[in-house]
Every structure is written in structure tokens, then in C-alpha cells.
gemmi code that builds the backbone of each chain (N, CA, C; Angstrom):
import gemmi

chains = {
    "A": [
        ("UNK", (122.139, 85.775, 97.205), (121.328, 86.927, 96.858), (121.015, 87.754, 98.086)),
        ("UNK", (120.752, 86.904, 98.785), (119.928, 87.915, 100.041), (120.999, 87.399, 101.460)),
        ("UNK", (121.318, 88.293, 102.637), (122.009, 87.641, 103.290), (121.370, 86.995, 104.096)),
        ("UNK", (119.647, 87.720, 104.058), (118.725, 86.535, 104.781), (118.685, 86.951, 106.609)),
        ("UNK", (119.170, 85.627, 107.187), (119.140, 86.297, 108.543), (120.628, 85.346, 109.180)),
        ("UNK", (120.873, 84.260, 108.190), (121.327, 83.230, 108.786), (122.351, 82.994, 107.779)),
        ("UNK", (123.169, 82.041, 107.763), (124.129, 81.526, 107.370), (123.908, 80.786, 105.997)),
        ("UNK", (124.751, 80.697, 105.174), (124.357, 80.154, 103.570), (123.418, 79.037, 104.109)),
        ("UNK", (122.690, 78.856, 103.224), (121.803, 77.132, 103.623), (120.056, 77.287, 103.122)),
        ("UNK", (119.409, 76.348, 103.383), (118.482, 76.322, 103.114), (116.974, 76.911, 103.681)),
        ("UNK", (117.559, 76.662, 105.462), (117.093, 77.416, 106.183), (116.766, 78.886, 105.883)),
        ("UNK", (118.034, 79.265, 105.910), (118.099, 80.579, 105.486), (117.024, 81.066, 104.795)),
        ("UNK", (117.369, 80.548, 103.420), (116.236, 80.970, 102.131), (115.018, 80.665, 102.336)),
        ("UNK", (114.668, 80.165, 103.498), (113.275, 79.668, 103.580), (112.716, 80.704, 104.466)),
        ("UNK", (113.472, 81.178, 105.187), (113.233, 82.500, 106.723), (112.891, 83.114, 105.701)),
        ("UNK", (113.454, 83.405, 104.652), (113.461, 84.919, 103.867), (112.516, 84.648, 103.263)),
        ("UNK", (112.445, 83.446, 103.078), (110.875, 83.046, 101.776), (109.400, 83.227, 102.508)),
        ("UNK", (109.908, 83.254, 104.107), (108.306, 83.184, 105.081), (108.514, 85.202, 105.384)),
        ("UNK", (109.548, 85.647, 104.679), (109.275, 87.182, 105.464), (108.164, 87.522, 104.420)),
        ("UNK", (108.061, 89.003, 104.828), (106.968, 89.819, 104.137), (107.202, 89.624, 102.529)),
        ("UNK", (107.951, 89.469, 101.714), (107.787, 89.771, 100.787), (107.750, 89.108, 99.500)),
        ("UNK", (107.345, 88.787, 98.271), (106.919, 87.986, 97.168), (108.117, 87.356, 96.801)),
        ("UNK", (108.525, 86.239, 96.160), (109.705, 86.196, 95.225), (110.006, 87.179, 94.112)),
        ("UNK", (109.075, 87.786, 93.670), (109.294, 88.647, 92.571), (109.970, 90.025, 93.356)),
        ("UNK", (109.437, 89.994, 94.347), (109.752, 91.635, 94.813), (111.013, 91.096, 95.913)),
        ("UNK", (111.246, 89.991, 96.250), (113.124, 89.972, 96.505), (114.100, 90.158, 95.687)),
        ("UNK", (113.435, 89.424, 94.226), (114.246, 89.702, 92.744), (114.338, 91.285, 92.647)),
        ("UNK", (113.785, 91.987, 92.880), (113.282, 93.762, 92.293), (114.536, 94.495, 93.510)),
        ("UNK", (114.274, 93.409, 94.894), (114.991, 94.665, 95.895), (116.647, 93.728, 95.807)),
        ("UNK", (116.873, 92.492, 95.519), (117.917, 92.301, 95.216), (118.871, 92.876, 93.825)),
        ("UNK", (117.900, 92.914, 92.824), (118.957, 93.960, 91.899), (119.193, 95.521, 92.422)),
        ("UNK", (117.762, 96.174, 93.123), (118.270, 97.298, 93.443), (119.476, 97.502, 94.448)),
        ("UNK", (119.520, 96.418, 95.104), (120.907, 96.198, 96.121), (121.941, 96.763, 95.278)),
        ("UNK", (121.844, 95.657, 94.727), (123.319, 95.309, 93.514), (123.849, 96.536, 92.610)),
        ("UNK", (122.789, 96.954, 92.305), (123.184, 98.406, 91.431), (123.507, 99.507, 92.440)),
        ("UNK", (123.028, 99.616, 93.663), (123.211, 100.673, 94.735), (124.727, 100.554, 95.126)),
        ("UNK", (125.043, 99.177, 95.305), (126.424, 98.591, 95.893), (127.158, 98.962, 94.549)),
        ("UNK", (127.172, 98.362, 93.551), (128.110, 98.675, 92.577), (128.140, 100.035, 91.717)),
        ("UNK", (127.010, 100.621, 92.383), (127.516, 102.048, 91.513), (127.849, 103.215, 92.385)),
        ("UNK", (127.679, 102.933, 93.733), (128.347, 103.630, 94.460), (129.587, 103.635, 95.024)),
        ("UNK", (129.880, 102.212, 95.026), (130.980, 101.397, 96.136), (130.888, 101.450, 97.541)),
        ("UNK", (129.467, 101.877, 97.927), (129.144, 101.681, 99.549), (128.132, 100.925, 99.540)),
        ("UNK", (128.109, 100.273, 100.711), (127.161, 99.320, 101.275), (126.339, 99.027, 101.556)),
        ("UNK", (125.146, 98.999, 100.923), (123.593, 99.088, 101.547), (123.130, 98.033, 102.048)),
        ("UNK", (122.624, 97.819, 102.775), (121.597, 96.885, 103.672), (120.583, 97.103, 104.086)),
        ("UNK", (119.596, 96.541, 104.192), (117.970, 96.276, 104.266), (117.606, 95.725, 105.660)),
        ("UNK", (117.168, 96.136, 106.194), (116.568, 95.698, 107.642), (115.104, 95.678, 107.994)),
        ("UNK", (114.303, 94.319, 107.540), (113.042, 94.410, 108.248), (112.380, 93.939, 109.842)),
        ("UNK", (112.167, 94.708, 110.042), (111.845, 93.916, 111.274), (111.702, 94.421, 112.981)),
        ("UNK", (111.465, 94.346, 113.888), (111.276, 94.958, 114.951), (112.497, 95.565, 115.239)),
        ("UNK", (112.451, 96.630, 116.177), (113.661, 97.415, 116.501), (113.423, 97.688, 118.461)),
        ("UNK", (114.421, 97.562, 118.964), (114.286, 97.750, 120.625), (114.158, 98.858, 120.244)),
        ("UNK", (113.572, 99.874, 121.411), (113.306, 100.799, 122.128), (115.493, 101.238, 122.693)),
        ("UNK", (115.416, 102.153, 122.391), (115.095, 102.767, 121.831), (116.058, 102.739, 120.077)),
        ("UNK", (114.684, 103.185, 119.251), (115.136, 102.667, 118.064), (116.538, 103.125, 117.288)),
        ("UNK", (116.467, 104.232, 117.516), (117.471, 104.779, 116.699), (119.039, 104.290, 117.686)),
        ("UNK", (119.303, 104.061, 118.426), (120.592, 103.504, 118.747), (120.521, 101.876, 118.490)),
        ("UNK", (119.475, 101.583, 118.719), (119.459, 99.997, 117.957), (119.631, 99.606, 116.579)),
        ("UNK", (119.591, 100.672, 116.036), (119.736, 100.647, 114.666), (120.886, 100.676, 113.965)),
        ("UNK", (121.730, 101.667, 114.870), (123.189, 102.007, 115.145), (123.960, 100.933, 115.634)),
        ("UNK", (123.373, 100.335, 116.247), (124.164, 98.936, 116.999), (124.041, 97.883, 115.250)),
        ("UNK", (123.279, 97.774, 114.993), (122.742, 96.673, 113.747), (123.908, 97.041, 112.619)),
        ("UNK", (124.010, 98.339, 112.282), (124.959, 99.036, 111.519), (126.284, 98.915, 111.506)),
        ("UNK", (126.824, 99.025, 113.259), (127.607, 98.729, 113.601), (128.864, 97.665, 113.544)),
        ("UNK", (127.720, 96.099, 113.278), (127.421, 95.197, 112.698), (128.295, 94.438, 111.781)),
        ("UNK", (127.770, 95.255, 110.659), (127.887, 94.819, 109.216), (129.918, 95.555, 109.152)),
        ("UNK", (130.335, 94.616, 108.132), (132.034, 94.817, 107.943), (132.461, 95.452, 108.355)),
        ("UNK", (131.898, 96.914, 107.130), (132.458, 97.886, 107.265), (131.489, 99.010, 107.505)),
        ("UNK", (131.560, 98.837, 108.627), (130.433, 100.467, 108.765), (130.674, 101.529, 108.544)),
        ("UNK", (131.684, 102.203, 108.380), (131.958, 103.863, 107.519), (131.524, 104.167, 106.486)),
        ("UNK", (131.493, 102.352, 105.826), (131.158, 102.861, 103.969), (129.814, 102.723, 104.328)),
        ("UNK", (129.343, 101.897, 105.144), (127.418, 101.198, 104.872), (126.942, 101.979, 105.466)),
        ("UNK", (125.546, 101.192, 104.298), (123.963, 102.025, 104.994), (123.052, 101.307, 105.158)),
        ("UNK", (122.421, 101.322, 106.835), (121.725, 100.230, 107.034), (120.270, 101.605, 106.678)),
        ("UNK", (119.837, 100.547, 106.066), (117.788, 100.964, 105.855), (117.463, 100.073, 107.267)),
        ("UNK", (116.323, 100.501, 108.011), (115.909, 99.444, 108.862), (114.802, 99.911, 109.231)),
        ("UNK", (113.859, 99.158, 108.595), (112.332, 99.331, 108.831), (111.773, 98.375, 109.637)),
        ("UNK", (110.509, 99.074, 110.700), (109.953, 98.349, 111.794), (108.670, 98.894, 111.098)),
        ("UNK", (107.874, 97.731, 110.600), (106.378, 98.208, 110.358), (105.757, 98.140, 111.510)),
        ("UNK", (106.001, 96.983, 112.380), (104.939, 96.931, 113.517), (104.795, 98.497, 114.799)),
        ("UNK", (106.490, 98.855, 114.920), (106.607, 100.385, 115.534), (106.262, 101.645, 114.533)),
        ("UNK", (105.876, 101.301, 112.923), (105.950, 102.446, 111.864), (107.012, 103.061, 111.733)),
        ("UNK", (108.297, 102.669, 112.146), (109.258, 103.575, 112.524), (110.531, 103.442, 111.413)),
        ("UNK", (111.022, 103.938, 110.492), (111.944, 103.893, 109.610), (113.267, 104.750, 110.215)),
        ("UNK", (114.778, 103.779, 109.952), (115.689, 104.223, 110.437), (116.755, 104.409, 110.007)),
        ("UNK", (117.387, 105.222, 108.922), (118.281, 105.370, 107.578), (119.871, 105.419, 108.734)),
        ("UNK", (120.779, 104.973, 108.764), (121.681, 104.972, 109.483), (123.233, 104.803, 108.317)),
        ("UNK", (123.714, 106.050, 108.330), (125.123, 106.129, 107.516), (126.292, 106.349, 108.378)),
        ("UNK", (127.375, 105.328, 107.873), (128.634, 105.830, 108.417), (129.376, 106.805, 108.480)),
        ("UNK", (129.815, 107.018, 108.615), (130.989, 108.509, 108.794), (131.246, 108.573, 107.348)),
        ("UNK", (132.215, 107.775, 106.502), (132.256, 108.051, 105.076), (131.366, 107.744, 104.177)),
        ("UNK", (130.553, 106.935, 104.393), (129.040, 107.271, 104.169), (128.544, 108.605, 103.805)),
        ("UNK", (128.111, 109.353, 104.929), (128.025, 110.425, 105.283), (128.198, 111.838, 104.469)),
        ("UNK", (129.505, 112.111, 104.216), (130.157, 113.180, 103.192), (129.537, 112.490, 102.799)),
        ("UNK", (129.001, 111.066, 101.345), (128.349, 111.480, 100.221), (126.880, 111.237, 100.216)),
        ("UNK", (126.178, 111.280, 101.578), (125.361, 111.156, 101.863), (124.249, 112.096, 103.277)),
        ("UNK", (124.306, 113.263, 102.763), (124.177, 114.570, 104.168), (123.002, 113.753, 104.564)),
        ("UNK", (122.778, 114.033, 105.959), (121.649, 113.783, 106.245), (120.306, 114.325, 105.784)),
        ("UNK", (120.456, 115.560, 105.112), (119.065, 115.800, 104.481), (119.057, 115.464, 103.299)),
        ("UNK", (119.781, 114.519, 102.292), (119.011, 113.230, 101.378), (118.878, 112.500, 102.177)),
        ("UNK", (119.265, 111.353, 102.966), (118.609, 110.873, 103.817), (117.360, 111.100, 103.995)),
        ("UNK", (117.050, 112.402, 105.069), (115.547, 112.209, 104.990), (114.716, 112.870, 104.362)),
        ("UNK", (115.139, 113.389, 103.008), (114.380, 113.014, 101.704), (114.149, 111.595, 101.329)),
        ("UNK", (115.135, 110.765, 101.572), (114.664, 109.636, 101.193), (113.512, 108.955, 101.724)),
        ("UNK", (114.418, 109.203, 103.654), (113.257, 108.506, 104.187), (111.888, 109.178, 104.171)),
        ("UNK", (111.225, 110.423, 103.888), (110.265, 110.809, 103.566), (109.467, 110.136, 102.604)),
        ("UNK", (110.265, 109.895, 101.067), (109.191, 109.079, 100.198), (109.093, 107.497, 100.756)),
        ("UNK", (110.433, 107.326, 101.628), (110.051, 105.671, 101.603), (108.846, 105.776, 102.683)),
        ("UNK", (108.595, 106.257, 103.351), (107.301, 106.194, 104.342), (106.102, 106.685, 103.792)),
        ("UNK", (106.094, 107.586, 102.747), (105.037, 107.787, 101.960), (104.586, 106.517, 101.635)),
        ("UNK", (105.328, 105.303, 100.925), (105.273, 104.620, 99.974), (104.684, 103.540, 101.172)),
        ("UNK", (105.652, 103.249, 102.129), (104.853, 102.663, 103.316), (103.372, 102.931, 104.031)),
        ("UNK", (103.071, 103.894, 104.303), (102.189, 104.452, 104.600), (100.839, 103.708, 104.128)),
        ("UNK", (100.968, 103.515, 102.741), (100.635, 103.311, 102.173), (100.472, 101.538, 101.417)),
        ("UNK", (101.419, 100.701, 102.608), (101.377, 99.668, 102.506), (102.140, 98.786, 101.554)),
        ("UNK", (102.893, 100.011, 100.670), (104.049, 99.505, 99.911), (105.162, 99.539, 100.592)),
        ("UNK", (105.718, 97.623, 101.221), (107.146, 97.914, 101.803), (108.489, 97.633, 100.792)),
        ("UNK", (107.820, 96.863, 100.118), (108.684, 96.874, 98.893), (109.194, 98.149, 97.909)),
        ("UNK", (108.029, 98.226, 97.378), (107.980, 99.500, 96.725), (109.223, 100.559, 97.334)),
        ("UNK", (108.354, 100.580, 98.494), (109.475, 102.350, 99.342), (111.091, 102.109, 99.490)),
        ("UNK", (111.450, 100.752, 99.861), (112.837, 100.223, 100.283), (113.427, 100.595, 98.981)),
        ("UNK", (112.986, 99.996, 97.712), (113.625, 100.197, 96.316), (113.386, 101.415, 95.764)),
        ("UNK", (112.675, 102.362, 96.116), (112.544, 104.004, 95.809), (113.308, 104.401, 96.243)),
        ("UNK", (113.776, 104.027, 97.754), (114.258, 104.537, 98.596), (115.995, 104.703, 98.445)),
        ("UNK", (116.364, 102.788, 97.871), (117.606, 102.633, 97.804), (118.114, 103.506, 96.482)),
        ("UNK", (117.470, 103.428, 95.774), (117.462, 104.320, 94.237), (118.275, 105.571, 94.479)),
        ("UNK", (116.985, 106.547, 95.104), (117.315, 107.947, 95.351), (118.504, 107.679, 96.380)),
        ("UNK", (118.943, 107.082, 97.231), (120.385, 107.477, 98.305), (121.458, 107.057, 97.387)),
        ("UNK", (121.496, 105.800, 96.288), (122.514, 105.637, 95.589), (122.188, 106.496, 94.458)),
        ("UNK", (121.678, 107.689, 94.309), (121.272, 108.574, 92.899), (121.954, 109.850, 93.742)),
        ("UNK", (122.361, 109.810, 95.365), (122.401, 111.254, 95.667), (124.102, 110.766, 96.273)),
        ("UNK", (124.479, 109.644, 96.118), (125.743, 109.296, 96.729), (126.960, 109.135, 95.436)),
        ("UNK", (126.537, 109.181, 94.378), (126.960, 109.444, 92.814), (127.762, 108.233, 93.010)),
        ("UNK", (128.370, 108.201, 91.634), (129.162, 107.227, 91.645), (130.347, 107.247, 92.551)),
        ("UNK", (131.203, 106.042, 92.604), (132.178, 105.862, 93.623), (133.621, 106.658, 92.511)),
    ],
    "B": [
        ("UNK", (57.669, 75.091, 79.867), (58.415, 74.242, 81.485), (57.557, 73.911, 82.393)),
        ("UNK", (58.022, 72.712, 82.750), (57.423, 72.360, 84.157), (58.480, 72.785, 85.216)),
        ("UNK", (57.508, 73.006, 86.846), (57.756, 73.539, 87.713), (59.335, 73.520, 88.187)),
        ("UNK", (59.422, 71.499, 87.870), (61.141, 71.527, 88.774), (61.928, 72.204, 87.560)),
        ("UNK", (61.802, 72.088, 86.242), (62.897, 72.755, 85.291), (63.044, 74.652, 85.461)),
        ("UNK", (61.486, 75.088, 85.776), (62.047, 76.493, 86.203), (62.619, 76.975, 87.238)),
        ("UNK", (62.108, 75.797, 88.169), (63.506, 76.178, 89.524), (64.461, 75.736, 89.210)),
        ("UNK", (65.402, 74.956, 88.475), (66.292, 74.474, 88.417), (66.970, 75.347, 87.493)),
        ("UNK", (66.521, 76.248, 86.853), (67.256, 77.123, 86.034), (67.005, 78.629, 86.872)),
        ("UNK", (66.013, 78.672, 87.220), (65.968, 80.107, 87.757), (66.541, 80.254, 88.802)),
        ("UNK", (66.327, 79.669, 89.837), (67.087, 79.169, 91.524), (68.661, 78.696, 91.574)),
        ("UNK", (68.093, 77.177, 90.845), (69.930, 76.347, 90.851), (70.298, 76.572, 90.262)),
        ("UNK", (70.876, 77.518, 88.821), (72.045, 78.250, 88.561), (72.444, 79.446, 89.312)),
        ("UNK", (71.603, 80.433, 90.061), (72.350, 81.531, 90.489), (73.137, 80.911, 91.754)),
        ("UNK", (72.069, 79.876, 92.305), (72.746, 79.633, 93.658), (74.221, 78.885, 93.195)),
        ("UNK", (74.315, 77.996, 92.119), (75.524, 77.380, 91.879), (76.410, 78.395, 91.626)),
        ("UNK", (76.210, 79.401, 91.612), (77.082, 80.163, 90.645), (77.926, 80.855, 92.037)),
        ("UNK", (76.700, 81.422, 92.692), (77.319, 81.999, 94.027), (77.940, 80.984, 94.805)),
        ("UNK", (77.453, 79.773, 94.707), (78.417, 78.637, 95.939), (79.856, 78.919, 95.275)),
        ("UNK", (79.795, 78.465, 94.039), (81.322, 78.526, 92.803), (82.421, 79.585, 93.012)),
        ("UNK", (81.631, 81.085, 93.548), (82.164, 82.471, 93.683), (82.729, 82.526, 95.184)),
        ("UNK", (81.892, 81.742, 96.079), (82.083, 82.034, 97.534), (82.843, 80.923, 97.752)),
        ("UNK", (83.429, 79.603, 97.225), (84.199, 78.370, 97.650), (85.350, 79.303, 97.303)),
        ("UNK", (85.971, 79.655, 95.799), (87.091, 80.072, 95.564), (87.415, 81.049, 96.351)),
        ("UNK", (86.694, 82.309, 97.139), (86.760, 83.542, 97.614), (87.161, 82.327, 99.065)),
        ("UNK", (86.740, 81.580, 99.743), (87.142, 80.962, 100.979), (88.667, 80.112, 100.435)),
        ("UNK", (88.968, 79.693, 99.504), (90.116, 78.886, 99.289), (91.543, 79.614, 99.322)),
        ("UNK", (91.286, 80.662, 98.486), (91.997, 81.790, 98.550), (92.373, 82.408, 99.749)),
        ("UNK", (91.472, 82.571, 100.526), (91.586, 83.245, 102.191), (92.028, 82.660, 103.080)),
        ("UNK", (92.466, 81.517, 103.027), (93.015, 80.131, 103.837), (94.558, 80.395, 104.001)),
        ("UNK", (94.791, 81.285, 102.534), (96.363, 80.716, 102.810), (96.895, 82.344, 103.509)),
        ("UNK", (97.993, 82.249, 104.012), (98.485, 83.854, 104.758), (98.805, 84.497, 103.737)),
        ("UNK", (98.455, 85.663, 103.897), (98.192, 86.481, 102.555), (99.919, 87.916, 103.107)),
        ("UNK", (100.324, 87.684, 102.333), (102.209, 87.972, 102.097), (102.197, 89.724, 102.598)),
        ("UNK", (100.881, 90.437, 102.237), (101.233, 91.948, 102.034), (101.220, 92.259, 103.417)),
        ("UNK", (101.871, 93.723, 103.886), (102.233, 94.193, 104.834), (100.730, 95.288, 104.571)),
        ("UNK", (100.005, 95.212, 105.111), (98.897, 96.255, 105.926), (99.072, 97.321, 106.817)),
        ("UNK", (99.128, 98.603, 106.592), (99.393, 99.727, 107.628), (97.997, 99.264, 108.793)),
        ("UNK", (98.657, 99.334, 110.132), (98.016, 98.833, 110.961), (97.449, 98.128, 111.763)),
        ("UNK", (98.078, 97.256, 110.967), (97.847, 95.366, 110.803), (98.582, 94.867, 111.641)),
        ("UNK", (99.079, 94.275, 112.411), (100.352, 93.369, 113.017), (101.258, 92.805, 112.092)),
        ("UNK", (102.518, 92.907, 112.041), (103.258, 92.337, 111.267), (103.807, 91.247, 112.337)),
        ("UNK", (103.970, 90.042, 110.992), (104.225, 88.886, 112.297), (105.133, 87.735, 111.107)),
        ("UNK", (106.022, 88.771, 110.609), (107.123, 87.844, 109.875), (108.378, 87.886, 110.231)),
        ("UNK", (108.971, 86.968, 110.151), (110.115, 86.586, 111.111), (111.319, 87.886, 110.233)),
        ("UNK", (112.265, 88.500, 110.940), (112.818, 89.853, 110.619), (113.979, 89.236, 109.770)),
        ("UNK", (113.684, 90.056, 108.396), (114.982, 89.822, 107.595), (115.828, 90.972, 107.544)),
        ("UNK", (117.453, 90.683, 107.202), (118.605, 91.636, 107.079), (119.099, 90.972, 105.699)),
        ("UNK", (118.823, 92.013, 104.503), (119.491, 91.979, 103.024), (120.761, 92.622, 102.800)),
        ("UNK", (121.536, 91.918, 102.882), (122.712, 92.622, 101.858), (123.114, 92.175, 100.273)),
        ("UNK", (123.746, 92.967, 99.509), (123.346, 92.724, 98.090), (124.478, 91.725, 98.094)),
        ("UNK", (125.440, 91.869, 99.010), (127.064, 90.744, 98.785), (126.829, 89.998, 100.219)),
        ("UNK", (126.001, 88.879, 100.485), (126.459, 88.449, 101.646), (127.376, 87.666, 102.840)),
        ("UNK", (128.661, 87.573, 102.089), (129.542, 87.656, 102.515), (130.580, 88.797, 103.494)),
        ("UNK", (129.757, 89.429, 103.426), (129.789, 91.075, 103.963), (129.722, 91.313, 105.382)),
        ("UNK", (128.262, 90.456, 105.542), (127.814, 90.412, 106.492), (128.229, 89.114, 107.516)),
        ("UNK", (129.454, 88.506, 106.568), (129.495, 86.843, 107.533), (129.977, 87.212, 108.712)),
        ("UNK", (130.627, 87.965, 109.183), (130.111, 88.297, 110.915), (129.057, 88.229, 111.615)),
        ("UNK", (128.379, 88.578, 111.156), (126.812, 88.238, 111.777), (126.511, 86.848, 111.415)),
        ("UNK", (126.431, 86.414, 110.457), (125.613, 85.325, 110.234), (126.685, 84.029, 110.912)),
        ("UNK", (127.625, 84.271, 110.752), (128.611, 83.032, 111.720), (128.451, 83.391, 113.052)),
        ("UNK", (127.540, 84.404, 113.644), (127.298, 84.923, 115.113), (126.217, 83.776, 115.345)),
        ("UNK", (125.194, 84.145, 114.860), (123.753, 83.967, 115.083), (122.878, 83.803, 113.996)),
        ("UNK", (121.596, 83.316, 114.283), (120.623, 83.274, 112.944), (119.786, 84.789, 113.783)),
        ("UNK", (119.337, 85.385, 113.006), (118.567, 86.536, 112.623), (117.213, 86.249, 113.209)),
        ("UNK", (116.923, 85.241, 113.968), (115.422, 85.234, 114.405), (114.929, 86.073, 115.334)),
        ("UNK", (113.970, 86.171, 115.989), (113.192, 86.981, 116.338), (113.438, 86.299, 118.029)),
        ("UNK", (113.963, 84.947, 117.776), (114.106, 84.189, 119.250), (115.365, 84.340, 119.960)),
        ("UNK", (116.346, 84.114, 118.790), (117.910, 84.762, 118.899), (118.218, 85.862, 118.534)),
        ("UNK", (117.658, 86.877, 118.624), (118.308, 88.385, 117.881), (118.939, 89.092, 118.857)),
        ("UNK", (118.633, 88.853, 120.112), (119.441, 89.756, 121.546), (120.754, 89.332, 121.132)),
        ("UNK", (121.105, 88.162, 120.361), (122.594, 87.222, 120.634), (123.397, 88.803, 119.754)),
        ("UNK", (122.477, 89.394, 118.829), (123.609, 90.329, 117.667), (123.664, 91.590, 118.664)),
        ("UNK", (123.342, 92.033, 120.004), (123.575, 92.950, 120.526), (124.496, 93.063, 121.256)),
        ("UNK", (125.366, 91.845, 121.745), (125.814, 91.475, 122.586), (127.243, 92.144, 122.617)),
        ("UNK", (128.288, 91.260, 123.157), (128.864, 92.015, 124.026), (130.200, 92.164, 122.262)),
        ("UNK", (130.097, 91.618, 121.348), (130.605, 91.790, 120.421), (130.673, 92.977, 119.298)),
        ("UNK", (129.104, 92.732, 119.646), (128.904, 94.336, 118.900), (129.226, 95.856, 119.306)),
        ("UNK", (129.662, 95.747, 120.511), (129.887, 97.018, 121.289), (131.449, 97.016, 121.150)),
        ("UNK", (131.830, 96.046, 120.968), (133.627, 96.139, 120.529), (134.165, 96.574, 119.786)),
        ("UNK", (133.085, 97.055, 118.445), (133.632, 97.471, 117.237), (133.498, 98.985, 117.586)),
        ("UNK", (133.098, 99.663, 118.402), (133.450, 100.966, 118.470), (133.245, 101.237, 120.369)),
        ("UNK", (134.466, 100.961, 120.795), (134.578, 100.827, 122.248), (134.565, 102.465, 122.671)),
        ("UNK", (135.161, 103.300, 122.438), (135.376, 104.192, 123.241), (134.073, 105.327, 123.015)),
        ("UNK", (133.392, 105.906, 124.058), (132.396, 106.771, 123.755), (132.721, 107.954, 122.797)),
        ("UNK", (134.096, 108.333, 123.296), (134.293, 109.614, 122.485), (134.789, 109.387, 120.574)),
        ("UNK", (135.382, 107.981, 120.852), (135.346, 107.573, 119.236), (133.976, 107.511, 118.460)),
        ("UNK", (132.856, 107.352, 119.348), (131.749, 107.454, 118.992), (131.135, 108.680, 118.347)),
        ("UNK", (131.587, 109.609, 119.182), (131.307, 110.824, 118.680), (132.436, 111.831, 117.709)),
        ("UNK", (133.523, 111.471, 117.613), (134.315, 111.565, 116.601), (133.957, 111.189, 114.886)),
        ("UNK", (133.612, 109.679, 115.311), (132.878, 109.270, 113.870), (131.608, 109.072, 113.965)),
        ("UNK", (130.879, 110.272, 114.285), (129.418, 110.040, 114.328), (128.956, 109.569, 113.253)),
        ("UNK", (127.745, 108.918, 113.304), (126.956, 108.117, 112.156), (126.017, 109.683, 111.860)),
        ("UNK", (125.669, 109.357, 110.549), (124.342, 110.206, 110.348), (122.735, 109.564, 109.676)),
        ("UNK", (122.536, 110.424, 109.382), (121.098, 109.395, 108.660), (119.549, 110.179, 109.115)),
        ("UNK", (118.565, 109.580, 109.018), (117.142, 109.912, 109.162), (116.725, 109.418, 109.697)),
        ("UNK", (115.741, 109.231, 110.022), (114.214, 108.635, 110.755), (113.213, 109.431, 110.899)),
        ("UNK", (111.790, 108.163, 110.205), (111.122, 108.683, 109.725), (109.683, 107.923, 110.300)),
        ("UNK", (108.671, 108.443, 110.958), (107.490, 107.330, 110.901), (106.563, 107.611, 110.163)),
        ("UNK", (105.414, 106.383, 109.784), (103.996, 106.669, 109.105), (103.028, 106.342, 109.785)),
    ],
}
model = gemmi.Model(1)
for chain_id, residues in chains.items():
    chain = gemmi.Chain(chain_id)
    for i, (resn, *xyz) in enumerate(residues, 1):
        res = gemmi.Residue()
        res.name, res.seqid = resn, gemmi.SeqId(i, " ")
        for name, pos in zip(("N", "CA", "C"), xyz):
            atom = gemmi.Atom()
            atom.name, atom.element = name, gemmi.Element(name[0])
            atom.pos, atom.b_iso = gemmi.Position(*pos), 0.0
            res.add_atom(atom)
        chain.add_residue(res)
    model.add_chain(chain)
structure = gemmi.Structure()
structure.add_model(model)
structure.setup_entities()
């Protein structure tokens, strides 16, 4: 379900079980994954957690990362810096301009702001796979 | 009524009632409470979701995702997947950022 931080196992699910968020609301941001991934055919990923200085190329490095970075989109939220960091690949990109992007990231920090991190990530993933249409 | 039955109804029920209200309100507060607080310190170990994680088994056959090992995903691997500066800027990334 979740890739967690670590390698299939138990560990794993247990890191993810001590992060911020409920079992119910991993269930809520794991289907929104799933529907984002399969109705777009690009890659979304979720990133909580501190970000180096400086953020936005660290974020890029994290992105970098993952398989295939042209198609993916790393989300990567730092509550402790407040700092939200929407990062798309090149083919990404065409179906994703940067100003949905930060329309998106606008409500997801509303929603944060506000102490919903759940909430905003799955608003968030919604509207970028609602503005990236189908694949 | 005599004296001890009206304290014992007038006195020792409210006070039982409030010990009853203030034990559960302390039992409850014991355990770490899950929500993220604007302002607050966040102090949960950093997760990375993907909806297929097999996706991501590059990373996770790298390193575990902790907060103790996370320099290991910056390393000299990750800079391999897009070596040349100007390929960098050829396939620029795009995206937002946003704070609250």
C-alpha cells in the first residue's frame, strides 16, 4: 500500500504506522494514490517530512529518485519548515503547467494551515490528477 | 438527613464525578496524540508514499527512509540519474511551492 520509507517488511509498516497519520486517513490517501496513478498514468508520490535547506532542489533530488521521473510527481511536505514542494517532471509537466500546480499547492496549504495534513495531500492529489486528465 | 448523608450526596457525588471526568481527561493525554498542529514541532519519523511501491524499489533497496539514514538517498547515486547540468536544464522539472 504505502512504500513507507523502507523495504517490504514489518518494520516498514510500523515507521508508517508511528508517522503523522491515522490508519483511516492512510486508507483515504492510499486510494487517492491509486486513482491519481491509474487515471492519469503518471506517478504520484507523497513526501512527509523535513527537507534540507535548500528546499526546493532537495525536493528535486527526492524526485529525481523515484523510477521514472518525467512521468512523476513528488508532493513533499515539511510541516516543521511550513514549506510545501509540488515537483513535476518534464512529461509531467505538459499535462501539468505549473500554474495548476500552484493552484493546487495553494489549497493544499490552506488545508494545512489549518492543521489538516491529510485532508490537503488528498485535495491536493485530486485536483493535479483532475487537471492532468486522463492518460 | 443526617449530617454525613448530606455531605455525602451534596459534596461526594460532585467531587466523584469530577475525579471520574479528570482521571479519563489524564488517561487520554498520556498517549501521543497523532494530529499535526500548525506550530507545534513535528517529530514523526518522515514518510515517502507511493501508490505502486515497487516503483520506488530503488530507494528502498538503497536505504530505509529514516530521519538517521536519509543523507544515504542524496548521495552520490542520486546525482547520476541526471549527470550533466545542461541536461538539467533541457528537461527542466516544474511545479510549485508553497508555505503556511
Amino acid at each position: 500500500m504505502t512504500a513507507g520509507e523502507t523495504a517490504p517488511g514489518l518494520s516498514g509498516q510500523r515507521d508508517v504506522l508511528d508517522g503523522p497519520f491515522t490508519t483511516r486517513q492512510l486508507l483515504r490517501l492510499d486510494e487517492a494514490m491509486r486513482l491519481a496513478d491509474s487515471s492519469t498514468g503518471l506517478t504520484f508520490s507523497v513526501y512527509v517530512g523535513d527537507l534540507e535547506e535548500p528546499t526546493r532542489s532537495y525536493a528535486e533530488k527526492l524526485h529525481s529518485q523515484l523510477v521514472t521521473p518525467p512521468t512523476s510527481v513528488l508532493i513533499a511536505v515539511s510541516p516543521n519548515q511550513r514549506v510545501l514542494e509540488i515537483v513535476t517532471g518534464p512529461d509531467a509537466r505538459r499535462r501539468l503547467p505549473d500554474r495548476t500546480s500552484k493552484l493546487a499547492a495553494l489549497s493544499m496549504a490552506a488545508a494545512f494551515g489549518g492543521g489538516d495534513l491529510a485532508g490537503g495531500i488528498i485535495s491536493g492529489l485530486a485536483q493535479l490528477a483532475d487537471h492532468a486528465g486522463r492518460q | 438527613m443526617s449530617i454525613i448523608e448530606t455531605t455525602l450526596i451534596f459534596a461526594g457525588s460532585p467531587a466523584a464525578v469530577i475525579l471520574l471526568v479528570a482521571g479519563a481527561v489524564y488517561a487520554g493525554g498520556s498517549r501521543r496524540s497523532k494530529r499535526y498542529r500548525p506550530g507545534r514541532p513535528f517529530e514523526f519519523t518522515p514518510v515517502w508514499f507511493l501508490a505502486a511501491p515497487e516503483q520506488v524499489a530503488e530507494v528502498a533497496g538503497r536505504s530505509e527512509l529514516t530521519a538517521a539514514t536519509r543523507p544515504a538517498l542524496t548521495g552520490a547515486e542520486a546525482d547520476k540519474e541526471w549527470p550533466a547540468e545542461a541536461q538539467v536544464h533541457e528537461h527542466a522539472t516544474g511545479g510549485a511551492s508553497d508555505r503556511w
